[in-house]
N, C-alpha and C positions, 0 to 999 in steps of 0.2 A: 265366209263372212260371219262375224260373231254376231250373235243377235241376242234382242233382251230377250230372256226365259219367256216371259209371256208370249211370246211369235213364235218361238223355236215349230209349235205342233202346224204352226199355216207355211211356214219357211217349208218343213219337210214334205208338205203334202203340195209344196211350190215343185221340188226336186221332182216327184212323181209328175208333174200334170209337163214339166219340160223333157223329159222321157217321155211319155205322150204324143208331144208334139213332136219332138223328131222323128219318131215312128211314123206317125200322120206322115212329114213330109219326105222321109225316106220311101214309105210306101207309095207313097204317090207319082215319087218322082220317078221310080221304076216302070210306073205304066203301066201295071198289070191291074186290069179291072174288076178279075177275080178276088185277091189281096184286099184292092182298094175295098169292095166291097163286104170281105171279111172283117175287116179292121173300124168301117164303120157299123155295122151290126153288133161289135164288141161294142164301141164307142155308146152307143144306142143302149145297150144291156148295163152297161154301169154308168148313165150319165147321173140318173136324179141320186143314186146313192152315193156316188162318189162327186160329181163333180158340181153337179147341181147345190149339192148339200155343204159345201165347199163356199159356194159361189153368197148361199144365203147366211153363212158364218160369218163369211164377211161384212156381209151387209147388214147385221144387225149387229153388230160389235165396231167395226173400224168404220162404214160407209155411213152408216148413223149418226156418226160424231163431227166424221170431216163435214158433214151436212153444214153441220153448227159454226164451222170456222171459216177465219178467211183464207186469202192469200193461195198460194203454190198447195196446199194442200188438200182445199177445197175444191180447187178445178180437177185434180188428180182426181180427187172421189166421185166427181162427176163423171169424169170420162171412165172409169173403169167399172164402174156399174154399168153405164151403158154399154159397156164391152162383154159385162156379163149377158145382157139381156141380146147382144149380138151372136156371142157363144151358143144362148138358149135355143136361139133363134134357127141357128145353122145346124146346133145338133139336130132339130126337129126335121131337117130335110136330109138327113143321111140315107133317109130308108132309100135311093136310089142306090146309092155306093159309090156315087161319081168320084174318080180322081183330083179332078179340080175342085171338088168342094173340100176331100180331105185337105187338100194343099191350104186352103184359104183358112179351115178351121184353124190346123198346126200354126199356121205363119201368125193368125192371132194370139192363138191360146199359148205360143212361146213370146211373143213380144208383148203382151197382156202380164204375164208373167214375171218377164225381166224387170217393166216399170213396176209391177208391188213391190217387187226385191229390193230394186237400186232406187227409186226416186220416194215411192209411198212409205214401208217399211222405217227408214232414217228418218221421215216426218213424225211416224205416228211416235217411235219412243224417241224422240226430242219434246214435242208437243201436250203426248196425251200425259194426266195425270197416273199416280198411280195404280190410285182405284179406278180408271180407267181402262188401264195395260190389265191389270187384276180380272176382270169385267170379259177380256178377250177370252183370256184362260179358262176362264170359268164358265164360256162359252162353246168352245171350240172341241 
């Protein structure tokens, strides 16, 4: 999917978090609670650097804005924040390792993921100005 230059660095670091998630739900689905619990201990060691940091990019450059608007793209920014503060939420309870929580994380943070791509993403470069789009980049 072609994307405007200003998204390209959130699109790429989309492709990492949905590799993520399948691993989440590939290991999970396997059932070894050993794994599961490898996999969330990693989860856990790279959240605020990678994922967290990721999560607050967003939200101070696209989630900011959509605040300010109406329509299809403002309910979007609403729900995907609150999907971040879900993510936040779930990562903080990995220290267990449980299987079903990896599943629940993956199955979000890949369907979380797909709506920035396919529904958010097409709004923002329709919508946002360009000093806008500029603004993402120069944040990110």
């Amino acid at each position: 999917m072609k994307r405007h230059p200003e998204l390209i660095s959130l699109s790429q670091e989309h492709h990492q978090s949905l590799r993520l998630a399948k691993q989440c739900l590939d290991t999970a689905a396997g059932g070894d609670e050993e794994k599961c619990k490898a996999l969330c201990d990693h989860i856990l060691d790279i959240f605020d650097a990678e994922w967290d940091r990721h999560f607050r990019d967003e939200e101070k450059t696209i989630f900011d804005i959509t605040a300010t608007l109406n329509g299809k793209i403002h309910e979007l920014g609403v729900q995907l924040v609150d999907e971040h503060d879900r993510m936040r939420s779930m990562a903080g309870e990995m220290q267990q390792g449980d299987c079903r929580q990896l599943a629940a994380f993956g199955e979000l943070l890949k369907d979380h993921t797909r709506l920035e791509e396919r529904e958010l993403f097409p709004l923002v470069e329709e919508q946002f100005t360009r000093e806008q789009l500029q603004q993402i980049l120069a944040n990110t």
